[in-house]
C-alpha positions as CSV (number, residue, x, y, z in Angstrom):
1,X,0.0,0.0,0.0
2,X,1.9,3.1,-0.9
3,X,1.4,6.9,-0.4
4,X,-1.1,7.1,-2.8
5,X,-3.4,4.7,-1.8
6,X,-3.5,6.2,1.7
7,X,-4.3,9.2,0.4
8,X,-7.6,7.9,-1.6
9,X,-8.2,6.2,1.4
10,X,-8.1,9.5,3.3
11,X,-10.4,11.0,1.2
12,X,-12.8,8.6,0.7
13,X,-13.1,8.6,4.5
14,X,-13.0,12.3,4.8
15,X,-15.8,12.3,2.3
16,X,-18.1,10.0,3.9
17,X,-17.1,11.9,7.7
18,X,-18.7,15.4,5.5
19,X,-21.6,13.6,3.6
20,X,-22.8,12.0,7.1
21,X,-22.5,14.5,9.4
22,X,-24.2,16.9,6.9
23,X,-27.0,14.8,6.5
24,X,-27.4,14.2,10.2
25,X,-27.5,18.3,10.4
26,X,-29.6,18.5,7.6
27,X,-32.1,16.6,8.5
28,X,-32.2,17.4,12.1
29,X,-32.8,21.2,11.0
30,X,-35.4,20.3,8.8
31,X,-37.3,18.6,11.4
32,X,-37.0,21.7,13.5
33,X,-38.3,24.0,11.1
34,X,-40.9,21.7,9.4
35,X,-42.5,20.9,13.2
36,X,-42.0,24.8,13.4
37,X,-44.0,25.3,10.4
38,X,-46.6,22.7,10.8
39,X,-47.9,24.2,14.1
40,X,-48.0,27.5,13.3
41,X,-50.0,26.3,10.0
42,X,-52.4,24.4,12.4
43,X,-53.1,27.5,14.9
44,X,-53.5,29.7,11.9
45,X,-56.2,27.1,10.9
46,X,-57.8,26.7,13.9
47,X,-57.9,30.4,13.9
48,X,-59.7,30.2,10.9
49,X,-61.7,27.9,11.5
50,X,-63.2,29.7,14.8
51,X,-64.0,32.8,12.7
52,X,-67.7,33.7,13.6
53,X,-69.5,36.8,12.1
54,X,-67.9,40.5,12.0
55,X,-70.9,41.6,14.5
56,X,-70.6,39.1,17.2
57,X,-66.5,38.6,17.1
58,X,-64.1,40.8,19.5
59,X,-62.9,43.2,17.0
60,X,-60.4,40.7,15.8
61,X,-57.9,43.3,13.6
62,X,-56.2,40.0,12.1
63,X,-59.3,39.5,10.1
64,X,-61.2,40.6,7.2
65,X,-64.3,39.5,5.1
66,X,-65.5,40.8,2.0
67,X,-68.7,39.2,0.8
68,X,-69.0,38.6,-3.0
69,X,-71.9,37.4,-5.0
70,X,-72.4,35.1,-7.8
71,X,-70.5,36.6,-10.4
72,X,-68.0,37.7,-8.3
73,X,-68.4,41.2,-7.4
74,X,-67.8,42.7,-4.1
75,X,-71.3,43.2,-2.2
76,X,-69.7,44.3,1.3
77,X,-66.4,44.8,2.9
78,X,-65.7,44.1,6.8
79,X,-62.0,45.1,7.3
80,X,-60.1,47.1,9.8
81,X,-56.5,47.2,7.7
82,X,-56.1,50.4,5.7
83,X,-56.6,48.9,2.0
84,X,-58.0,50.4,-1.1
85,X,-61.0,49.3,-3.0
86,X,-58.4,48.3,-6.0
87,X,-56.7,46.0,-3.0
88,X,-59.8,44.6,-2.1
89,X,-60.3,43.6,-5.6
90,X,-57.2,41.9,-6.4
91,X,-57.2,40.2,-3.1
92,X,-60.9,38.5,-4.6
93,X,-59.2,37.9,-7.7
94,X,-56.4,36.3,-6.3
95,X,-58.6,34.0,-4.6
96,X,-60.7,33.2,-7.5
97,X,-57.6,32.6,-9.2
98,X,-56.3,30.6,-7.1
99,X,-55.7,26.6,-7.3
100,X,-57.9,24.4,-5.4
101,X,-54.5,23.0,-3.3
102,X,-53.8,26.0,-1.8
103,X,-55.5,28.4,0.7
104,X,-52.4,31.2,1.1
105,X,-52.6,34.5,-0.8
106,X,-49.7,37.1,-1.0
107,X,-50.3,40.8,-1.9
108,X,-48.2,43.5,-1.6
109,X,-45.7,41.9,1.4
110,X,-48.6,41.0,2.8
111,X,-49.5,37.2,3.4
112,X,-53.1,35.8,3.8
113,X,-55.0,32.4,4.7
114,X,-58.3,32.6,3.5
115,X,-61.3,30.8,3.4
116,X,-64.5,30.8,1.8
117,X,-68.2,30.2,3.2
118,X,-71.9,30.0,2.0
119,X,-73.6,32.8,2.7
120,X,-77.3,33.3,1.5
121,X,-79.5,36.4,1.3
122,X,-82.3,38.3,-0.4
123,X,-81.1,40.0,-3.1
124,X,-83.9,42.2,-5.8
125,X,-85.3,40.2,-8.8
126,X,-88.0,40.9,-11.1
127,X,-91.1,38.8,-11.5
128,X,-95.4,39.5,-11.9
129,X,-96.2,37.9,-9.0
130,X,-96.7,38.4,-5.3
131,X,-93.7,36.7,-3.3
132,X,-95.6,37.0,-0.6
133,X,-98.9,35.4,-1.4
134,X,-96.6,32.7,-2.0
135,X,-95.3,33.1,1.9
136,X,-98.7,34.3,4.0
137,X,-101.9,32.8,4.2
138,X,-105.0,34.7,5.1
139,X,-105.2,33.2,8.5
140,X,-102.2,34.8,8.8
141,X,-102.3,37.8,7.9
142,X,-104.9,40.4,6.2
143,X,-103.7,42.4,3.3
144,X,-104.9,46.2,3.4
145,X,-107.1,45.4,6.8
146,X,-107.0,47.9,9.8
147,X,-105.6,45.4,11.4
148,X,-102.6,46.2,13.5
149,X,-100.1,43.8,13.0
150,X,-95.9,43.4,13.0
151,X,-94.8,40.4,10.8
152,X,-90.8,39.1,11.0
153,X,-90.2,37.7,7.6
154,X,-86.8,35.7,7.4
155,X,-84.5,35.6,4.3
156,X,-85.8,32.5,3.2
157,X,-89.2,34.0,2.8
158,X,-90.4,32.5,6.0
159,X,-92.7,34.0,9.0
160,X,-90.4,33.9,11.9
161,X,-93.0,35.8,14.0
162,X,-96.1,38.1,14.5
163,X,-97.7,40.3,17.0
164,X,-100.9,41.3,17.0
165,X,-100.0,44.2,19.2
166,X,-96.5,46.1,18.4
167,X,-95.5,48.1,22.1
168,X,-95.0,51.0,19.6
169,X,-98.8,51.1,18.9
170,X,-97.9,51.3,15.0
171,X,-97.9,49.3,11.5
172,X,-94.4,47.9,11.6
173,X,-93.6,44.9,9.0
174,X,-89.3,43.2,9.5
175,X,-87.6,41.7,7.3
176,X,-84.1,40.5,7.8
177,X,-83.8,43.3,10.3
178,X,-85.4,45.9,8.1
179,X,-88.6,47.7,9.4
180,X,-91.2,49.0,7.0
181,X,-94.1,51.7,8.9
182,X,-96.3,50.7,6.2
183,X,-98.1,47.5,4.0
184,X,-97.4,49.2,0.9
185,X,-93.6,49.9,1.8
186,X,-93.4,46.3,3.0
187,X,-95.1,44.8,-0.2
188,X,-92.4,46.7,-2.7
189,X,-89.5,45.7,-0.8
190,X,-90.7,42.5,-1.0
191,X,-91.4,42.6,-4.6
192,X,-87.8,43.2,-5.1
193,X,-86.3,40.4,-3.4
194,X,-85.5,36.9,-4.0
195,X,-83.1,34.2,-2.0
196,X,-79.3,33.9,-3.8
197,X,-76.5,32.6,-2.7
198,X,-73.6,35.3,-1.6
199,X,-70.5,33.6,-0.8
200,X,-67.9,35.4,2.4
201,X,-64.1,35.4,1.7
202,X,-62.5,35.3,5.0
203,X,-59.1,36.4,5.0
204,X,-56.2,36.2,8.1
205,X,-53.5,37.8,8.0
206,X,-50.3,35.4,8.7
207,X,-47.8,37.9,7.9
208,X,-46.0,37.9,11.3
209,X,-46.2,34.2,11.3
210,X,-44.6,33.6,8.2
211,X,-42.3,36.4,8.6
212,X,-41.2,34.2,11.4
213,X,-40.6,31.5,9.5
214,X,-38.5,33.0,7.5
215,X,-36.2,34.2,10.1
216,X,-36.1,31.0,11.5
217,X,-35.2,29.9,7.7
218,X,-32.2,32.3,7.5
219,X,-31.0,31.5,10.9
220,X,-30.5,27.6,10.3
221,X,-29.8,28.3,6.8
222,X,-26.5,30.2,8.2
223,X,-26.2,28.0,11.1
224,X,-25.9,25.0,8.6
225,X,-23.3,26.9,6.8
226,X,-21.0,27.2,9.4
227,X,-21.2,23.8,10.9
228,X,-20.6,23.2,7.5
229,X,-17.2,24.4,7.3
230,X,-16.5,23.2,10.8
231,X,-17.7,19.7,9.5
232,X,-15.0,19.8,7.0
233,X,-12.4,20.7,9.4
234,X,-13.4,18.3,11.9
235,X,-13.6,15.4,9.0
236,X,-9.9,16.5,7.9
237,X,-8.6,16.1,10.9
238,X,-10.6,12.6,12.2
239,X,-10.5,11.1,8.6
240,X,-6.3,11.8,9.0
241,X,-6.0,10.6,12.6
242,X,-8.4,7.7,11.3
243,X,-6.0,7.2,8.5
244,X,-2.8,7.1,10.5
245,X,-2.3,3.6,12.4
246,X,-3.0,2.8,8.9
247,X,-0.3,4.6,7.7
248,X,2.1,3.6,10.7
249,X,1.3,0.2,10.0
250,X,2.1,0.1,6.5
251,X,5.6,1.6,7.7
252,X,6.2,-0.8,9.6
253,X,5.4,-3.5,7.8
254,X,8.0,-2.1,5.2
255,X,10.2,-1.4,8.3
256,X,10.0,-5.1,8.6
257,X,10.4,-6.4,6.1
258,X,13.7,-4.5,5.5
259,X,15.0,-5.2,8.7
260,X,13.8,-8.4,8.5
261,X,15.9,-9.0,5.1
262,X,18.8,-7.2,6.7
263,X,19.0,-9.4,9.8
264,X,18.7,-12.7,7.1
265,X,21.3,-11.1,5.2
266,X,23.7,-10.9,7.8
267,X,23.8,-14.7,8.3
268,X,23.7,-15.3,4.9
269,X,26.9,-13.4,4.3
270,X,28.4,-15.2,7.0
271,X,28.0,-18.6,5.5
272,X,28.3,-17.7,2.0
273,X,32.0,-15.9,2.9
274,X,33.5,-19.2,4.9
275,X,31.8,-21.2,2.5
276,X,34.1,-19.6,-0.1
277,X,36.9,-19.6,1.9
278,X,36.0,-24.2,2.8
279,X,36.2,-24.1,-1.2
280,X,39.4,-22.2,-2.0
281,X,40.8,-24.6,0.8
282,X,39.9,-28.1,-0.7
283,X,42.8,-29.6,0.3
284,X,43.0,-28.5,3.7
285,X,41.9,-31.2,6.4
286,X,38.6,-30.5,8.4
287,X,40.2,-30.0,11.4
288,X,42.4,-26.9,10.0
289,X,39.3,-25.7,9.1
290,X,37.2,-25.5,11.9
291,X,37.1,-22.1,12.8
292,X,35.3,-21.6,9.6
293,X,32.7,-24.3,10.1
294,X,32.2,-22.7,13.4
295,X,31.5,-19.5,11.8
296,X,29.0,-20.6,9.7
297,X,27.3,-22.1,12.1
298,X,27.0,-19.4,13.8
299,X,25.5,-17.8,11.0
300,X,22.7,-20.7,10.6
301,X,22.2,-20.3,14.3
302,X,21.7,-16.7,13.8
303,X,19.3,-17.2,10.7
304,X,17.3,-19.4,13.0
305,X,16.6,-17.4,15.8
306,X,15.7,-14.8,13.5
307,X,13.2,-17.0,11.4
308,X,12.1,-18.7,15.0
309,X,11.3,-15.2,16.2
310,X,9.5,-14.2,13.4
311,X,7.3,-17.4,13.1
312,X,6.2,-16.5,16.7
313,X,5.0,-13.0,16.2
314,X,3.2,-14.3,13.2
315,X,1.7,-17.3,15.8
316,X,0.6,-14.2,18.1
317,X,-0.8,-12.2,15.4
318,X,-3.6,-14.6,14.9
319,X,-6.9,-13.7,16.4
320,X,-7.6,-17.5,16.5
321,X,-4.1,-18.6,19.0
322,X,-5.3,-21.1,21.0
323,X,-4.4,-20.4,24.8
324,X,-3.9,-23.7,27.0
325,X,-4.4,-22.1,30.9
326,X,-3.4,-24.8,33.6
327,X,-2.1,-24.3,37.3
328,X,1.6,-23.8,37.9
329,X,3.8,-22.3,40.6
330,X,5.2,-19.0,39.0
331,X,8.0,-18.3,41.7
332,X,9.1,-22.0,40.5
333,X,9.2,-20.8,37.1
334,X,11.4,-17.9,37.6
335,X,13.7,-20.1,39.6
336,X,14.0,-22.1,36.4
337,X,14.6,-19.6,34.3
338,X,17.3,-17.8,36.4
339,X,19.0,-21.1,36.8
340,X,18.8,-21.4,32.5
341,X,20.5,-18.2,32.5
342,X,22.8,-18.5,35.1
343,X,26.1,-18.8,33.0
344,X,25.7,-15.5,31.3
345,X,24.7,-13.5,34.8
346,X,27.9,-15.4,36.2
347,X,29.9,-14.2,33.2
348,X,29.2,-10.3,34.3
349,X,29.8,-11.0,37.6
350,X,25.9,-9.9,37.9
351,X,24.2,-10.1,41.4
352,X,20.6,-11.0,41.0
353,X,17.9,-10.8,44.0
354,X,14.9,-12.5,44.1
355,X,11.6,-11.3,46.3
356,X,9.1,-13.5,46.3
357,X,6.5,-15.7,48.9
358,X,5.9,-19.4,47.5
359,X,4.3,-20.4,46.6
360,X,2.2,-18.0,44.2
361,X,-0.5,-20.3,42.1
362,X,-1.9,-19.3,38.8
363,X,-4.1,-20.5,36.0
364,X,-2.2,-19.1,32.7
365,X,-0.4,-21.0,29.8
366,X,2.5,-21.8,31.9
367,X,4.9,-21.9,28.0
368,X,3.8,-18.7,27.0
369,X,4.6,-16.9,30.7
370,X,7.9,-18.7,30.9
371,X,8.8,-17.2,27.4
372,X,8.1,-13.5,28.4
373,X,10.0,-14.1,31.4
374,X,13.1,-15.5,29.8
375,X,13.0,-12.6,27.4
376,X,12.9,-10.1,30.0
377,X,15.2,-11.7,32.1
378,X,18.0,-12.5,29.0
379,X,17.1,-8.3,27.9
380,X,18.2,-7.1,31.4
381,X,21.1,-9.5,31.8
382,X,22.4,-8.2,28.3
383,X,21.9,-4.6,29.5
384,X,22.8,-4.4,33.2
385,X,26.6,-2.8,33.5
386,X,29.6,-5.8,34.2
387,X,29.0,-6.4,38.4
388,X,25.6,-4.6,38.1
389,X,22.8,-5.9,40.1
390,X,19.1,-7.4,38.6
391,X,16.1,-7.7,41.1
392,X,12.6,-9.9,40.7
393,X,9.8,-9.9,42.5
394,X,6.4,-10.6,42.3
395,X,3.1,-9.0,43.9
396,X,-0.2,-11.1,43.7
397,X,-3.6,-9.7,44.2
398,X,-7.0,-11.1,44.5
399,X,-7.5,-11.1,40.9
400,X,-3.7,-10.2,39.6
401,X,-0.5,-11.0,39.8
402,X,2.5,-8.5,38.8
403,X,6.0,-9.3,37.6
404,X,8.5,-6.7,38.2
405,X,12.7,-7.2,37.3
406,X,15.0,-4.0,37.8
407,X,18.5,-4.2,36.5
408,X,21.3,-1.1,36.9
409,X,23.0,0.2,33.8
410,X,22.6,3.0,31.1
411,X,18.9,2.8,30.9
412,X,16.6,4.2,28.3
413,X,16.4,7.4,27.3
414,X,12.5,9.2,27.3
415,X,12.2,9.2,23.9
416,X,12.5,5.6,23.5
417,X,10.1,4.6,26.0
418,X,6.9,4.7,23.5
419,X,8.7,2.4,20.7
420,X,10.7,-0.3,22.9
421,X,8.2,-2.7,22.6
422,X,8.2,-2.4,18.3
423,X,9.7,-4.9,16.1
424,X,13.3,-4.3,15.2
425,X,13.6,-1.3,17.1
426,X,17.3,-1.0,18.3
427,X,17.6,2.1,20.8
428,X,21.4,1.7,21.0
429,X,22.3,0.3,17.8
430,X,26.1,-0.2,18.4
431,X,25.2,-2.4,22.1
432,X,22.7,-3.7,19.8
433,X,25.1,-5.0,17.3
434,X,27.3,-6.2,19.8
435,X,24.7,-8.2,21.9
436,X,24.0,-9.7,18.5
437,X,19.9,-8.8,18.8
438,X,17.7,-8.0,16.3
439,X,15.0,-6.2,18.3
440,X,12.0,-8.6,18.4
441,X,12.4,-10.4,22.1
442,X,10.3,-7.4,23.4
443,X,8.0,-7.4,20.9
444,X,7.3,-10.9,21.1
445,X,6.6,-10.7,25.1
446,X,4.5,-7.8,24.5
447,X,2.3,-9.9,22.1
448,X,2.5,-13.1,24.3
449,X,1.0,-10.6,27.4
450,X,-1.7,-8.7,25.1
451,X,-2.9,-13.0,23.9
452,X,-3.1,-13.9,27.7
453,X,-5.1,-10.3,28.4
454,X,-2.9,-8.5,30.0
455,X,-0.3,-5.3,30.4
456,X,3.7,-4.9,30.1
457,X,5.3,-1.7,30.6
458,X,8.6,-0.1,31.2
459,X,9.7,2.4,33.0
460,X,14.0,4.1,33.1
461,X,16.1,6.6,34.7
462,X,19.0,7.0,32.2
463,X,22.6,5.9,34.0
464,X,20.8,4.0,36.8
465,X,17.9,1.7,36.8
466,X,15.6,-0.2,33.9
467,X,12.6,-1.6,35.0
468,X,10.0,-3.8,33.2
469,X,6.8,-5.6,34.5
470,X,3.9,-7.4,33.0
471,X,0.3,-7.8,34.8
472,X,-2.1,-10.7,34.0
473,X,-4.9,-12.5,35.9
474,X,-4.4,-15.4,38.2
């Protein structure tokens, strides 16, 4: 995977970071504003809905009604807004202009939800006969008698009621509220009438509601624009932290495999140069020859170490590795595996100190501890200064148990600290060189304690003391 590829990668992340994100805001604002909307849509129905006429309302100044008859001329206006006759007109024509779908009118920066209801009255027509033979009988009522009499006539043409005796002691004939002194007055009104049907255009003026609306428009509007561009920054930099173990772990896995050809080649050289030299010496006995054979088996020896190590960090990289827990003394192991390394410790004079209560039981894959400890125990051996000192000891819990070993010597600088544990890191590449390591004993424990569930750390103080420990459940 080279450069290249990481950066698609990147982008294709950073592009799905800005295309989610945005539609999570998107959608979340729409919400907001449609629930926004929808409710003040509802109230400014209801509102219109509860209309009741101009007369019996309380002077509600958001309304206005203009009644219209069948051919769509205005018959009456009922408004309290400061409008012309012209304005009155297009706001009818607008209506009656207007698709069946909608019920929203907007004149003049000036919104309006309107509806439109039935309203029927008498209205003057022409005909020969008497409407209101058609009405009365002569029970009841006399036409041109003395008789005093009041008679309520509704639009319909109806008698809503009659007295035979009006408190003004007068003639008085009604009619949808109009009052006639006289028959004869009475009888040409209602020559001149007939039932049509009027129609009332209620209008409500939503301008402050939508007005509102739009300001809450604008304000997500720019409040999705600049979470927009703090979405892309915030993308850039997740999608390039998200893209970076990547990236580390493609360099190291070219970091390995050159170091790992370098450490093969070094072998390699070693017993492909004595080989040469066996060859330009064919007549030589073997035993003259030794030294050679030694070295290149010291080379083979080196090759296999290296291709043993890396076999087992392969082995540990698998999610499947199979761990086989049983009980064991762990003192006893570390008594075993100072005694296995006894020779070199003696060899630098070294003085090592063990602090430990037996027995301590565990249930862990007793192999796979021993290993780690062998590998710290052979690192700090290698590193502890000639006549320096090495101390163990071991601290068990109710549910842990700790391994601790402190040697003396150079230590590790800071800056090391974060990458001991990598494959083929050398911090000290000369005392590497001459300890003949390539770097992988500390990765390999770390990977043996991460199988069994558990922590190793490390902890220095350059030009005095190196400690490392591991933790893992009993």
């Amino acid at each position: 995977m080279n450069n290249q590829v990481l950066k698609k990668l990147r982008n294709k992340f950073f592009s799905l970071l800005v295309f989610g994100f945005s539609t999570i805001i998107f959608l979340g604002f729409a919400i907001v504003y449609l629930t926004l909307a929808n409710r003040i849509n509802i109230e400014n129905r209801d509102k219109l809905d509860s209309w009741i006429e101009p007369d019996e309302k309380n002077n509600d100044t958001d309304f206005l009604t203009i009644e219209i008859d069948e051919n769509g001329e205005i018959v009456e206006i009922n408004s309290e807004f400061q409008m012309t006759d012209k304005q009155y007109e297009e706001l009818v024509n607008l209506v009656l202009n207007q698709s069946l779908n909608s019920n929203e009118i907007t004149l003049e920066n000036r919104t309006w939800m309107y509806a439109i209801r039935e309203n029927k009255s008498l209205i003057p027509f022409k005909r020969d006969q008497n409407p209101i033979d058609e009405v009365l009988t002569e029970d009841e009522v006399v036409i041109k008698s003395e008789k005093v009499q009041e008679i309520i006539v509704e639009p319909s043409g109806e008698i809503q009621d009659t007295i035979d005796e009006p408190s003004n002691g007068s003639i008085n004939y009604s009619v949808s509220g109009f009052w006639f002194s006289t028959v004869e007055n009475f009888y040409e009104y209602m020559l001149g009438l007939d039932v049509a049907n009027h129609h009332n255009i209620i209008f409500l003026d939503i301008t402050d509601s939508r007005n509102e609306l739009s300001d809450l428009f604008i304000t997500l509007l720019s409040a999705g624009i600049l979470m927009f561009f703090a979405i892309i920054i915030i993308s850039a930099y997740f999608s390039k932290r998200a893209i970076k173990p990547i990236a580390e772990s493609v360099e190291t896995q070219k970091q390995f495999i050159v170091d790992a050809s370098h450490g093969l080649k070094t072998p390699l050289m070693i017993i492909n140069s004595n080989y040469d030299v066996l060859l330009d010496n064919k007549e030589e006995t073997i035993e003259s020859q030794i030294k050679w054979m030694e070295y290149i088996k010291f080379g083979t020896e080196r090759m296999t170490n290296l291709t043993n190590d890396l076999l087992a960090l392969a082995r540990f990289d698998q999610p499947n590795l199979k761990i086989k827990k049983n009980t064991f003394d762990i003192n006893k192991v570390i008594s075993d595996v100072i005694s296995t390394l006894e020779a070199k410790s003696i060899s630098k004079e070294l003085s090592i100190s063990k602090s430990m209560k037996t027995p301590f039981i565990i249930n862990q894959d007793i192999e796979k501890i021993t290993q780690v400890i062998f590998i710290l125990l052979d690192n700090a051996i290698k590193y502890t200064n000639h006549k320096g000192w090495i101390e163990i000891t071991t601290l068990k819990t109710k549910r842990h148990i700790t391994f601790t070993i402190k040697n003396s010597g150079p230590g590790i600088a800071k800056e090391h600290i974060p990458k001991i544990f990598d494959r083929f890191y050398h911090s000290n590449a000369s005392r590497n060189s001459e300890s003949k390591s390539y770097g992988l004993g500390l990765a390999i424990a770390k990977a043996i304690i991460e199988k069994l569930d558990g922590k190793i750390w490390v902890t220095s103080v350059e030009n005095e003391v190196t400690t490392f420990s591991f933790k893992v459940k009993i």
